[in-house]
C-alpha positions in Angstrom: 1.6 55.2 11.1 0.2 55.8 7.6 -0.6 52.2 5.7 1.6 53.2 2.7 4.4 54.3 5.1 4.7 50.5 6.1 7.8 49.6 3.7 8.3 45.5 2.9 10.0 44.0 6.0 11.1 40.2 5.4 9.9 37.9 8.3 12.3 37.6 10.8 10.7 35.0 13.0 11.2 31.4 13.7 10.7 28.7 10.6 9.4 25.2 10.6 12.0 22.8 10.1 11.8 21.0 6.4 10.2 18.1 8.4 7.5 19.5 10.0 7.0 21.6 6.5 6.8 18.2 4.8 4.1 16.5 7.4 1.6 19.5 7.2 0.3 17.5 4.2 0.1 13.8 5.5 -1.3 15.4 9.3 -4.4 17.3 7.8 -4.9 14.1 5.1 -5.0 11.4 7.9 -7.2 14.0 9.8 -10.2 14.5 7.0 -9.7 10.7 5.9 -10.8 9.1 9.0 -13.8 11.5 9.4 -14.9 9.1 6.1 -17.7 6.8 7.9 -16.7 3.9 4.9 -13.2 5.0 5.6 -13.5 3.8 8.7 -15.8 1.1 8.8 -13.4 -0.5 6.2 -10.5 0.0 8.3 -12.0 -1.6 11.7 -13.8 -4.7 9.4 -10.2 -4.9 8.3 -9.0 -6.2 11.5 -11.2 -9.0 12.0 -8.7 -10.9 9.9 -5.3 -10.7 12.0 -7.6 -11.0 15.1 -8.7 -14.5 14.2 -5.1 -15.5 12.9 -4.0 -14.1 16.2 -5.9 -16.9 17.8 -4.7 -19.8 15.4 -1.4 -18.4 16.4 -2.6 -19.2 20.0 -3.8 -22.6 19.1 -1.2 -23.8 17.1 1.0 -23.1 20.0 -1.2 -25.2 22.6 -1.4 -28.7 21.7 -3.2 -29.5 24.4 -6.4 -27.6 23.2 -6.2 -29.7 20.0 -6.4 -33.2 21.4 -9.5 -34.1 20.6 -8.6 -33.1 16.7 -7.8 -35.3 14.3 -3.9 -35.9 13.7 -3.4 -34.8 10.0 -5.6 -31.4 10.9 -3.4 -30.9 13.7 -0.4 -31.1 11.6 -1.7 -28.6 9.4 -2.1 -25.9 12.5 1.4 -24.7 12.1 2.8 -20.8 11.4 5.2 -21.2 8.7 5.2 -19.1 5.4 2.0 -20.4 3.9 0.6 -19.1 6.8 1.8 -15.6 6.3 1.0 -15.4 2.7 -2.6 -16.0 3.3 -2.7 -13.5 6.0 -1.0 -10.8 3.3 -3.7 -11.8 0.6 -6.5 -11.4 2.9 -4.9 -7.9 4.0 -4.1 -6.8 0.5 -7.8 -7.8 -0.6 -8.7 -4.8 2.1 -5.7 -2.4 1.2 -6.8 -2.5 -2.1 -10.1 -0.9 -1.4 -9.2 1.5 1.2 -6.6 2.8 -1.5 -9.2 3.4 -4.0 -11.7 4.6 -1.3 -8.8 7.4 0.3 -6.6 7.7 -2.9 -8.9 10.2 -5.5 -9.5 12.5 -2.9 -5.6 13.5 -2.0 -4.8 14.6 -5.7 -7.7 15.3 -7.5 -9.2 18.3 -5.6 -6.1 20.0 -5.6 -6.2 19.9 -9.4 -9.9 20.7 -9.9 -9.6 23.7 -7.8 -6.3 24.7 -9.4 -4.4 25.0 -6.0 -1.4 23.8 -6.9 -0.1 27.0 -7.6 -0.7 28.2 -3.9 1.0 24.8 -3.0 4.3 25.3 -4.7 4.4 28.8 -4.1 5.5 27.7 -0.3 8.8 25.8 0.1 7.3 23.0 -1.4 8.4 21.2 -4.3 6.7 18.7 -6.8 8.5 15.5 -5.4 7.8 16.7 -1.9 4.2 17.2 -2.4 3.7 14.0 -4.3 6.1 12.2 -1.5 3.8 13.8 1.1 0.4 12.2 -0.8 2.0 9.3 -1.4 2.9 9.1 2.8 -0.6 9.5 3.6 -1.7 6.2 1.5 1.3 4.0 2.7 0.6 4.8 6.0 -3.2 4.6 6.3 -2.5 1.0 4.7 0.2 0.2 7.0 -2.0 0.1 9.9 -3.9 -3.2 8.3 -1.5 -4.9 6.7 2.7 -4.8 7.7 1.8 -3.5 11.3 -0.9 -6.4 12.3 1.6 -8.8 10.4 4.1 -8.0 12.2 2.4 -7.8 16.0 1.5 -11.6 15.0 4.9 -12.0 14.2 6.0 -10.9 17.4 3.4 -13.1 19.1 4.4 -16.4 17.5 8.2 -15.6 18.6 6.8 -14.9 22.2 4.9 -18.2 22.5 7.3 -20.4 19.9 10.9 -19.1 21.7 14.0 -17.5 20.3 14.7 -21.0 18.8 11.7 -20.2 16.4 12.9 -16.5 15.8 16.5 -17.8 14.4 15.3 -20.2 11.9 12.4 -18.3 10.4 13.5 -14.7 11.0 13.3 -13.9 7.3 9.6 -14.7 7.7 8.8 -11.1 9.5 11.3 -9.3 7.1 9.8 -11.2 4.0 6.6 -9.8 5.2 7.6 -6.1 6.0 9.3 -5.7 2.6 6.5 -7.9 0.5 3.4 -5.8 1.7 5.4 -2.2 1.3 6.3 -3.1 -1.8 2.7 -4.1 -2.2 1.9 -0.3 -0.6 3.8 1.5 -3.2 2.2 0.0 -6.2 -1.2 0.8 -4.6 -0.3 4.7 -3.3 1.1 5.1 -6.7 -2.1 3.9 -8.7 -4.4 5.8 -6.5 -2.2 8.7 -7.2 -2.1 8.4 -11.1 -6.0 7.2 -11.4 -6.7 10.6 -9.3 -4.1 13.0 -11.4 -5.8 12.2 -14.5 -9.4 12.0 -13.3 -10.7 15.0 -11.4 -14.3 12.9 -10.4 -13.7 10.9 -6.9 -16.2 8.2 -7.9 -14.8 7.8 -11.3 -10.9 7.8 -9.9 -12.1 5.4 -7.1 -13.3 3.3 -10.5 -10.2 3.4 -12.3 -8.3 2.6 -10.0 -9.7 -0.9 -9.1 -10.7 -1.4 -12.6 -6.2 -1.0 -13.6 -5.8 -4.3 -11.3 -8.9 -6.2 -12.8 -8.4 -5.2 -16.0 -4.4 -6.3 -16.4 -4.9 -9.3 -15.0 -8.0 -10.2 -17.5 -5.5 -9.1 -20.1 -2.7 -11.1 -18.8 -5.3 -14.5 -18.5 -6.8 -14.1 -22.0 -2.8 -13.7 -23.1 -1.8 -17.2 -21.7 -5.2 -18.8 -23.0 -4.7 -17.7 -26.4 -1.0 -17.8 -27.1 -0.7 -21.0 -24.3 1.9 -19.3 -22.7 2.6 -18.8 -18.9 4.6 -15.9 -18.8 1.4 -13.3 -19.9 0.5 -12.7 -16.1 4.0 -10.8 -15.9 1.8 -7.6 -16.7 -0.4 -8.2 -13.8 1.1 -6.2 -10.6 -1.1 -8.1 -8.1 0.6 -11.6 -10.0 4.2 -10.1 -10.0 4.0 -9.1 -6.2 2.6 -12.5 -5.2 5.7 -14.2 -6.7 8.0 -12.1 -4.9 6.0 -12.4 -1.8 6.2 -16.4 -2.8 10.0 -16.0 -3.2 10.5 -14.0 0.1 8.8 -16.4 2.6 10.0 -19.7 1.0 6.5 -20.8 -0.7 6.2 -22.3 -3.3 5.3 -20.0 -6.2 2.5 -20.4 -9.0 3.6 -21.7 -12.9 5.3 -18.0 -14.7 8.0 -16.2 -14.8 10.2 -15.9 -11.5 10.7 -13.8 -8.8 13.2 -12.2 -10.4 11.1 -11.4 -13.7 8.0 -10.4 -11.5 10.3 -7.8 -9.5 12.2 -6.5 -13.0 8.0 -6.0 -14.4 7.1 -4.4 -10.8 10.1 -1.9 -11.1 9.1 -0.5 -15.1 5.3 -0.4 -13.6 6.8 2.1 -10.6 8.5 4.3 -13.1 5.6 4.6 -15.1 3.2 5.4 -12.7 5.7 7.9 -11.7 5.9 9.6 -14.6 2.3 9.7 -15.1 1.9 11.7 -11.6 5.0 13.9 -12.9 3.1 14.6 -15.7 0.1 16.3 -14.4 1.4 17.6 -11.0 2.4 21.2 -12.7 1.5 24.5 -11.4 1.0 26.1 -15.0 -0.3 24.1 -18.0 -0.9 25.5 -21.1 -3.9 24.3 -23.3 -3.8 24.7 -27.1 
């Protein structure tokens, strides 16, 4: 049959469900990140942490290996919340490099190569393709922060009893909810740093200089006007005093938990409408 007696057929044949549609993006991303050597090498150093907290875990529940220690260092062996808030700032220390190593390269090729408009030309819309991006980040961090924290919480419940589980259960959901809140400020930088900057290196840059930069700006605002409540522009500060607030520790001078989570929340939605900003198929230039 002739080519130009082919008429326009639709296709009739079976369709990915919206699902699988959606985790095209995040499978190929977590694919082409993890063939990063620094990537990598960031993500296995990032372990050594919860390894060795794994064994004060072990010791901590083993008096007997600690008799030859003095008393008042014994007492201070113990997993209780201090315990799991240094574990989460050790961990976010290492998310918040892997974000800025991983983050630029999700958005900002798409945008230097204009291929947006081949993304959104498939059943893909702008919320699904920034959810999708914003997937990839969360869970690439998840696997060295909320994941490790919560295998060691698992493993003090196994060697401490259920007796230990029912008294500080809201110590493992304090630490789920603190570090993916903690995820979602960090996805949503690396997203907004890469939207606006099309250079890897330089998005990689702006992204750990927004954290060092606010909280410098939030220091030099209590030095000069003697205030405390200056570090409520600082994310990293505001997350710590929920995370303070979550696992019963006692938090730093400043605004409260509630405050922090009120200045965390109008940080989210501006972030978010930076990325809505720049992730358009068409823009026109005058």
């Amino acid at each position: 049959m002739a080519v130009y007696k082919r008429g326009y057929q639709r296709y009739q044949g079976p369709l990915m469900g919206p699902w699988g549609r959606f985790m095209v993006l995040p499978r190929n991303a977590w694919r082409s990140l993890y063939q990063q050597r620094l990537v990598l090498m960031l993500t296995v150093l990032a372990f050594v942490w919860p390894i060795l907290c794994a064994v004060f875990i072990y010791l901590s529940n083993h008096a007997s290996l600690l008799q030859g220690l003095d008393p008042s260092f014994r007492d201070l062996i113990r997993v209780d919340g201090d315990f799991f808030v240094v574990f989460m700032y050790v961990q976010s220390v290492f998310a918040v490099f892997l974000s800025a190593l991983a983050g630029p390269g999700l958005i900002a090729p798409d945008l230097a190569n204009n291929a947006l408009p081949l993304y959104f030309s498939r059943p893909l819309t702008r919320w699904s393709y920034a959810l999708a991006r914003l997937t990839v980040l969360v869970g690439m961090l998840s696997i060295v922060t909320w994941i490790p924290g919560l295998i060691l919480f698992g493993l003090q419940v196994g060697l401490a009893g259920v007796s230990w589980l029912q008294v500080n259960w809201t110590l493992g959901a304090g630490l789920v909810v603190g570090l993916l809140l903690w995820l979602l400020v960090l996805g949503l930088v690396a997203m907004a740093s890469s939207a606006y900057v099309k250079w890897r290196i330089v998005a990689a840059g702006v992204s750990l200089a927004f954290f060092f930069i606010l909280a410098g700006v939030a220091e030099m605002i209590d030095q000069v006007f003697r205030v405390t409540w200056g570090h409520i522009i600082d994310p990293a500060w505001s997350v710590n005093q929920v995370w303070c607030a979550l696992l019963g520790v006692d938090p730093p001078k400043g605004p409260g938990a509630a405050a922090s989570a009120v200045a965390l929340v109008l940080i989210v939605i501006l972030l978010v409408l930076v990325i809505e900003r720049k992730l358009r198929p068409v823009e026109i230039v005058r």
